[in-house]
C-alpha positions as CSV (number, residue, x, y, z in Angstrom):
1,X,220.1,30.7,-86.0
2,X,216.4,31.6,-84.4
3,X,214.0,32.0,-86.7
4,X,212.3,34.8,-85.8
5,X,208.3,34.9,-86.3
6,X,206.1,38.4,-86.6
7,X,204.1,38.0,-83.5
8,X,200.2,38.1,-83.6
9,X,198.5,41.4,-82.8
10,X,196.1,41.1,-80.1
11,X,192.8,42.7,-80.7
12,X,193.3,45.3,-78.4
13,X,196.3,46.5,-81.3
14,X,193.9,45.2,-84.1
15,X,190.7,47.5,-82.8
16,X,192.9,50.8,-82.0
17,X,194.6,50.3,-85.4
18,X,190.9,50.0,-87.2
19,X,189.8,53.1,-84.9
20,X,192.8,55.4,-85.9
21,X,191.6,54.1,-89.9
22,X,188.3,55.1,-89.3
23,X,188.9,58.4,-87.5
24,X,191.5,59.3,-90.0
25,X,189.0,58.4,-93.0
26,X,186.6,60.4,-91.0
27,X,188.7,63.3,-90.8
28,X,189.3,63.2,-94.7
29,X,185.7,63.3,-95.2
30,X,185.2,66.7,-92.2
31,X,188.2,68.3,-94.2
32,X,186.2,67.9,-97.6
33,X,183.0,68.8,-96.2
34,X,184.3,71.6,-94.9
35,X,186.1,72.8,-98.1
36,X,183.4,72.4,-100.2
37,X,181.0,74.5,-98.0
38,X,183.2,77.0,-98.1
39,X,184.1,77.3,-101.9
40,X,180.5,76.4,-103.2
41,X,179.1,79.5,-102.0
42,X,181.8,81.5,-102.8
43,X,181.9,79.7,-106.7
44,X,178.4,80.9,-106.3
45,X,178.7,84.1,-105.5
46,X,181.2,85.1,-108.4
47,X,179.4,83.3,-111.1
48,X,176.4,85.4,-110.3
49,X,178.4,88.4,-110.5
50,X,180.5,87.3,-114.1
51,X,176.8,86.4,-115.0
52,X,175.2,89.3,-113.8
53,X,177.7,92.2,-115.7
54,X,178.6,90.0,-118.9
55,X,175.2,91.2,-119.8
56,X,175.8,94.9,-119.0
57,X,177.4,97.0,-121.8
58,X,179.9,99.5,-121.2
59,X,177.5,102.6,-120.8
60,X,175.4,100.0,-117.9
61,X,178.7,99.8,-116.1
62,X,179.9,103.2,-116.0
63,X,175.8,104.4,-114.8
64,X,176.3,101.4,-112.2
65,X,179.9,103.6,-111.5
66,X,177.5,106.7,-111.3
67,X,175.2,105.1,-108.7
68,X,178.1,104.9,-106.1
69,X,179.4,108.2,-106.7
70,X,175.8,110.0,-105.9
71,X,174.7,108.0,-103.2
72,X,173.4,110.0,-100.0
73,X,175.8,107.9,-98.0
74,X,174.5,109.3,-95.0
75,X,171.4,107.1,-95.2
76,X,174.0,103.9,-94.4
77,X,175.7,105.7,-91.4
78,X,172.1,106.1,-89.8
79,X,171.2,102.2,-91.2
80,X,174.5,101.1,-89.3
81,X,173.2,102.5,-85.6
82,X,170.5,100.6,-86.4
83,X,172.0,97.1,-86.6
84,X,174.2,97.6,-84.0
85,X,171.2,98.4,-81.9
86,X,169.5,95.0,-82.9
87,X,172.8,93.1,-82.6
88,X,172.9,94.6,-78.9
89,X,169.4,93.4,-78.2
90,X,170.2,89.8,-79.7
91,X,172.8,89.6,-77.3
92,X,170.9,91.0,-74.4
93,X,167.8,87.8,-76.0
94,X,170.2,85.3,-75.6
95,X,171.0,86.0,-71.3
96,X,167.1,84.6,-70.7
97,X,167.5,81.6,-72.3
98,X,171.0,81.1,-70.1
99,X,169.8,82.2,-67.3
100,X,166.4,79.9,-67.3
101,X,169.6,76.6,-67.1
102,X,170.8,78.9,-64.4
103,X,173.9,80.2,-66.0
104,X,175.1,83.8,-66.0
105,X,176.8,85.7,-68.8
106,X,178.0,88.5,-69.1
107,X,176.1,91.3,-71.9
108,X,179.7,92.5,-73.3
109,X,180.3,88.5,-73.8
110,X,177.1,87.7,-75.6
111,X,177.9,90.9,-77.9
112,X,181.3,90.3,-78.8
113,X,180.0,86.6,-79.3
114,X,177.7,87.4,-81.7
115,X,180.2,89.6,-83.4
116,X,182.9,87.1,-83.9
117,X,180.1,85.0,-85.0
118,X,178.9,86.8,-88.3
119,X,182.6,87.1,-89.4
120,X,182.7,84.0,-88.8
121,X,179.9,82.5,-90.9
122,X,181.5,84.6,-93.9
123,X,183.6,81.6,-94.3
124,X,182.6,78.5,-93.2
125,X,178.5,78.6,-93.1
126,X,176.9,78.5,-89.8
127,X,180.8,78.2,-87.8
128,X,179.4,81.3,-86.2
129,X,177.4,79.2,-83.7
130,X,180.1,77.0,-82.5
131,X,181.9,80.2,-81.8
132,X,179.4,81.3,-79.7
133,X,178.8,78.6,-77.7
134,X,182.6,78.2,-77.1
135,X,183.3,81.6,-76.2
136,X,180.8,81.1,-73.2
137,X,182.0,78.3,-72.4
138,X,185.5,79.8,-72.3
139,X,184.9,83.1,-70.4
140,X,181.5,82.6,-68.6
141,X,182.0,78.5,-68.2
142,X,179.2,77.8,-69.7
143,X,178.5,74.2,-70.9
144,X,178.9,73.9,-74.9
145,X,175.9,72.0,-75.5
146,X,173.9,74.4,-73.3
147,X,175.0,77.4,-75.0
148,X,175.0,76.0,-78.3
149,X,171.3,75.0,-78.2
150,X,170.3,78.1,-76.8
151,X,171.8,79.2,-80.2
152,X,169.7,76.6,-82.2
153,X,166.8,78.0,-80.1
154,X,167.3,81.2,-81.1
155,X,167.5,80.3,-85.3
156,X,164.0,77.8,-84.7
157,X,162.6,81.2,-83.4
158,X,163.9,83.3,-86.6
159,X,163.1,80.6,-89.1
160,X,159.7,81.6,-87.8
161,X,159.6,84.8,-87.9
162,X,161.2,84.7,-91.4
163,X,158.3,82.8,-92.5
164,X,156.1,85.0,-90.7
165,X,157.7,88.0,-93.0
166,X,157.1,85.5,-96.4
167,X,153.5,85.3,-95.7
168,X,153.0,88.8,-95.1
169,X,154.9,89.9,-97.9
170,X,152.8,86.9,-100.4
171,X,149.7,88.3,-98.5
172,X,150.6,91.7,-99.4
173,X,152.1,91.5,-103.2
174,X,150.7,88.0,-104.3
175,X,150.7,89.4,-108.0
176,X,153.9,90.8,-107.7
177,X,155.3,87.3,-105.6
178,X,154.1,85.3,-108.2
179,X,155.2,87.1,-111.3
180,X,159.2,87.1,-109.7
181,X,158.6,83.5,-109.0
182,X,157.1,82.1,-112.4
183,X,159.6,84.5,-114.6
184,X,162.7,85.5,-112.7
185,X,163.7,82.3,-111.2
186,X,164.7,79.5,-112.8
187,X,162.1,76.9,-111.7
188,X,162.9,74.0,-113.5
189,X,166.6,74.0,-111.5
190,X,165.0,74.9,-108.1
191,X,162.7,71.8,-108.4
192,X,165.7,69.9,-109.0
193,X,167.3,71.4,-106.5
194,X,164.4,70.6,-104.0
195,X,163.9,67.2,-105.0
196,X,168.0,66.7,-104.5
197,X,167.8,68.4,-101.1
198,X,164.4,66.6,-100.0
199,X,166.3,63.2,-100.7
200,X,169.3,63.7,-98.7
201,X,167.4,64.9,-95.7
202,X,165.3,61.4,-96.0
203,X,168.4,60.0,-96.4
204,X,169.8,61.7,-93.3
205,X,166.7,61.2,-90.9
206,X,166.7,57.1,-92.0
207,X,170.8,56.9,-91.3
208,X,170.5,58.8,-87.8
209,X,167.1,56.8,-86.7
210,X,167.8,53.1,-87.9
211,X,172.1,53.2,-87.9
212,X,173.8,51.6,-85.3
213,X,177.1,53.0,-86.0
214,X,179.5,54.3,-83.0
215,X,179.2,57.5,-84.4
216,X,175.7,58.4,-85.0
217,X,175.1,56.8,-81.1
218,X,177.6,59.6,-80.3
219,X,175.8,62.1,-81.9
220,X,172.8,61.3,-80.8
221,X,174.0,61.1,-77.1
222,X,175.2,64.9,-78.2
223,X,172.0,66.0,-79.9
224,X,170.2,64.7,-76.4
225,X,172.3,67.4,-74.7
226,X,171.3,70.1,-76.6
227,X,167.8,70.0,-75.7
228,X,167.8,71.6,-72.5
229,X,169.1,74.2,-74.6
230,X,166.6,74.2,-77.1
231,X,163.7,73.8,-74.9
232,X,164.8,76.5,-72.7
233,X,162.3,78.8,-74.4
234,X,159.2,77.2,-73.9
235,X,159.6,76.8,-70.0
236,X,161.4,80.6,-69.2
237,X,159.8,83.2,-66.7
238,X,161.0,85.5,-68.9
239,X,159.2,84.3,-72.2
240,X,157.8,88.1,-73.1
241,X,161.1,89.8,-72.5
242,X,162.7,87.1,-74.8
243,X,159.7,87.7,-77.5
244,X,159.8,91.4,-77.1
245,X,163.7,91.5,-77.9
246,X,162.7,89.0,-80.8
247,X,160.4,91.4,-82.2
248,X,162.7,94.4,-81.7
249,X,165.6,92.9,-83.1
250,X,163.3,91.8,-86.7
251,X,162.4,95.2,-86.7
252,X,165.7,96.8,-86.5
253,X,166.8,94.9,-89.3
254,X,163.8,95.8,-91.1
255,X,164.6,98.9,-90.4
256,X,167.9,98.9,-91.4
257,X,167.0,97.9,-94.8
258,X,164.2,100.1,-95.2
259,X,166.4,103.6,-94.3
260,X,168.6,102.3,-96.6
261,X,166.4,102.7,-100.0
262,X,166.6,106.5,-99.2
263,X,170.3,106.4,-101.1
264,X,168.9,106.8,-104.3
265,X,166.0,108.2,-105.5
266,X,164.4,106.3,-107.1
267,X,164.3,103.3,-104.5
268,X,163.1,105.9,-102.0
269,X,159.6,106.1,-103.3
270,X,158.8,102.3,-103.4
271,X,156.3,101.5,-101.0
272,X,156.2,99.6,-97.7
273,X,154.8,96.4,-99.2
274,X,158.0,96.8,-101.5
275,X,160.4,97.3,-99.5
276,X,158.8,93.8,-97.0
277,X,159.1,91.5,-100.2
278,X,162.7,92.9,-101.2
279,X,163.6,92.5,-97.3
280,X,162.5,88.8,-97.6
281,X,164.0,87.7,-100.7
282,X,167.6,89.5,-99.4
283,X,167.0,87.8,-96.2
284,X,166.9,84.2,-98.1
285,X,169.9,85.3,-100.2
286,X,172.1,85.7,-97.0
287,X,170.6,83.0,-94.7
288,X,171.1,80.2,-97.4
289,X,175.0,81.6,-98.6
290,X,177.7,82.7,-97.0
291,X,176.5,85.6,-95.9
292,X,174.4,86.2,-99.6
293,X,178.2,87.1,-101.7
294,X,177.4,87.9,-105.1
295,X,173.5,86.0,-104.6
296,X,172.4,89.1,-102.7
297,X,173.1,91.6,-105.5
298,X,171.7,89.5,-107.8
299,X,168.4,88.8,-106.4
300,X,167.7,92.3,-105.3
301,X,168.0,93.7,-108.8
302,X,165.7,91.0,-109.9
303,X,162.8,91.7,-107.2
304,X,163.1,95.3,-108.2
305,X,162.6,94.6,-111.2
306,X,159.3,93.8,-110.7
307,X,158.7,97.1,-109.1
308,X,160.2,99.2,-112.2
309,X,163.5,99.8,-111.0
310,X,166.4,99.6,-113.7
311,X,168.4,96.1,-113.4
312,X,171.3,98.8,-113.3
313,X,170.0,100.5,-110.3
314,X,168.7,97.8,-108.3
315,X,172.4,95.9,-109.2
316,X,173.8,98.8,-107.3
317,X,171.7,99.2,-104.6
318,X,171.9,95.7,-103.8
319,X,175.7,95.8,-103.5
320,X,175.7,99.1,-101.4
321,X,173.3,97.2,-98.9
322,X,175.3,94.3,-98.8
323,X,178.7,95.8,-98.5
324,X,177.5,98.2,-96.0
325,X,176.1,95.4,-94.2
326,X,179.6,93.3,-94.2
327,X,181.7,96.6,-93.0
328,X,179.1,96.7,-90.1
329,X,179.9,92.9,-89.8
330,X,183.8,93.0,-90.1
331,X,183.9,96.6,-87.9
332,X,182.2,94.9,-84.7
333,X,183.8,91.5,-85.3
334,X,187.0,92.8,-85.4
335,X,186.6,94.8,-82.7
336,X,185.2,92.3,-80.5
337,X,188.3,89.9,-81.8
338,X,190.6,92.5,-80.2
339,X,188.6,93.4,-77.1
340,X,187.1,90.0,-76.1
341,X,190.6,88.6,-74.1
342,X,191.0,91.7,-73.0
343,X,187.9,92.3,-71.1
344,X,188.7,88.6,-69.4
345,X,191.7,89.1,-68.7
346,X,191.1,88.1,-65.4
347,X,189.6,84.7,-66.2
């Protein structure tokens, strides 16, 4: 009888074997990554709210109650032409950048884009990008990396701007910056925080510049095409159209935000400075969550605060912005969900 001996893999087997353990291992990691990115924010968001009305008694709640039931809702009808206007002129910004790589989109695509997008980043943070970029690709055959850096562009501009806004408003109201700083924030866990979030990045830059790993050679052979896209900016014809639609679209949702405080009364007489810093610490709240859930509430009661505004009333102002902001969001996004195949049908 033959004795039959397990034959040797060759290392052809051996390597594609060790790649699908890697890949798979990789794919664990993405999967948890992605998870927790997605319940963080949210675990976030609701323990700032449990915080947030465990404190209230029952006669705080039921004048919360009150502040919905009076509000001159007409104020957020008016606030939601506005956004819609700046989301239209975001998607008109983004053609320059496309066409400077010589690629044509279509306006309509760019808007329903950037629609799908913010729904989007309600869930997983910043998967409103990739959206973007694949959408083009799909109707206007765009190249992903093109598109997708245009995107990153487009956030290095607003970072920018943003901190363009939180100088003005610290130029404006240092007194009033500094006193919600040193008293309504908890410092001692933001350092921490930072000091966390400054060593990962070090961390991150060391890996990507001294690793030789297969995959951070892949992404950096990705990262290399993005910079056309990124770059597409500086070297446009069209740099003051592109500028002048950045502007526009800042001040539309400064705007926005601003027509708002005319709901209740007593946010309607705060003053322009005011309404600046409020518009900068919501703005953080929503750029560094998904999509500022339960933060955004919570850190607009507390700037008002500052200004005199009951924690009661600025509790429910917040969450009137913010929920009118997410039906404008959900509205166009759905919209565009339903209307996007069916305007490219052809393609």
């Amino acid at each position: 009888m033959k004795k039959h001996w397990p034959r040797k893999k060759n290392n052809a087997v051996a390597a594609l074997e060790a790649a699908d353990s890697v890949s798979f291992s990789q794919y664990i990691k993405r999967q948890i990554g992605k998870w927790l990115s997605i319940v963080l924010p949210i675990a976030l968001g609701f323990f700032l709210i449990f915080y947030t009305y465990n404190k209230f008694t029952p006669a705080q709640i039921l004048e919360i109650e009150s502040y919905f039931k009076n509000a001159n809702y007409s104020y957020l009808f008016l606030a939601a032409g506005i956004a819609v206007l700046g989301n239209a002129s975001r998607a008109y910004r983004w053609k320059f950048s496309l066409e400077h790589m010589g690629y044509q989109s279509s306006f309509r695509n760019n808007f329903m884009a950037i629609s799908i997008g913010y729904v989007l980043n309600l869930t997983v943070p910043k998967s409103g990008e990739v959206s973007r970029a694949l959408i083009v690709k799909r109707y206007d055959n765009i190249p992903f990396d093109k598109g997708f850096g245009s995107i990153v562009a487009e956030r290095i501009v607003d970072l920018f701007v943003l901190l363009f806004f939180m100088v003005l408003a610290i130029f404006l109201q240092f007194g009033v910056v500094k006193s919600f700083i040193l008293d309504k924030l908890p410092m001692q866990q933001l350092a921490v925080f930072s000091g966390l979030l400054i060593l990962c990045l070090a961390a991150i830059i060391l890996i990507y510049r001294y690793s030789k790993s297969v995959y951070i050679c892949t992404l950096k052979e990705k990262i290399a095409g993005l910079k056309e896209g990124v770059f597409s900016i500086l070297h446009m014809k069209k740099k003051g159209a592109y500028f002048f639609h950045t502007v526009l679209i800042w001040f539309s949702y400064l705007l926005t935000f601003y027509v708002v405080f005319f709901v209740f009364p007593e946010t309607s007489t705060l003053s322009i400075s005011a309404v600046i810093t409020s518009f900068v610490v919501g703005s953080i709240a929503i750029a560094f969550t998904n999509s500022g859930f339960g933060s955004y509430p919570f850190l607009i009661s507390k700037i008002l605060l500052v200004y005199s505004i009951a924690e009661t009333t600025g509790n429910a102002f917040g969450w009137i912005v913010w929920t009118s902001q997410m039906l404008v969001v959900l509205t166009l996004g759905l919209i565009s969900f339903l209307y996007l195949p069916i305007f490219n049908r052809k393609k």
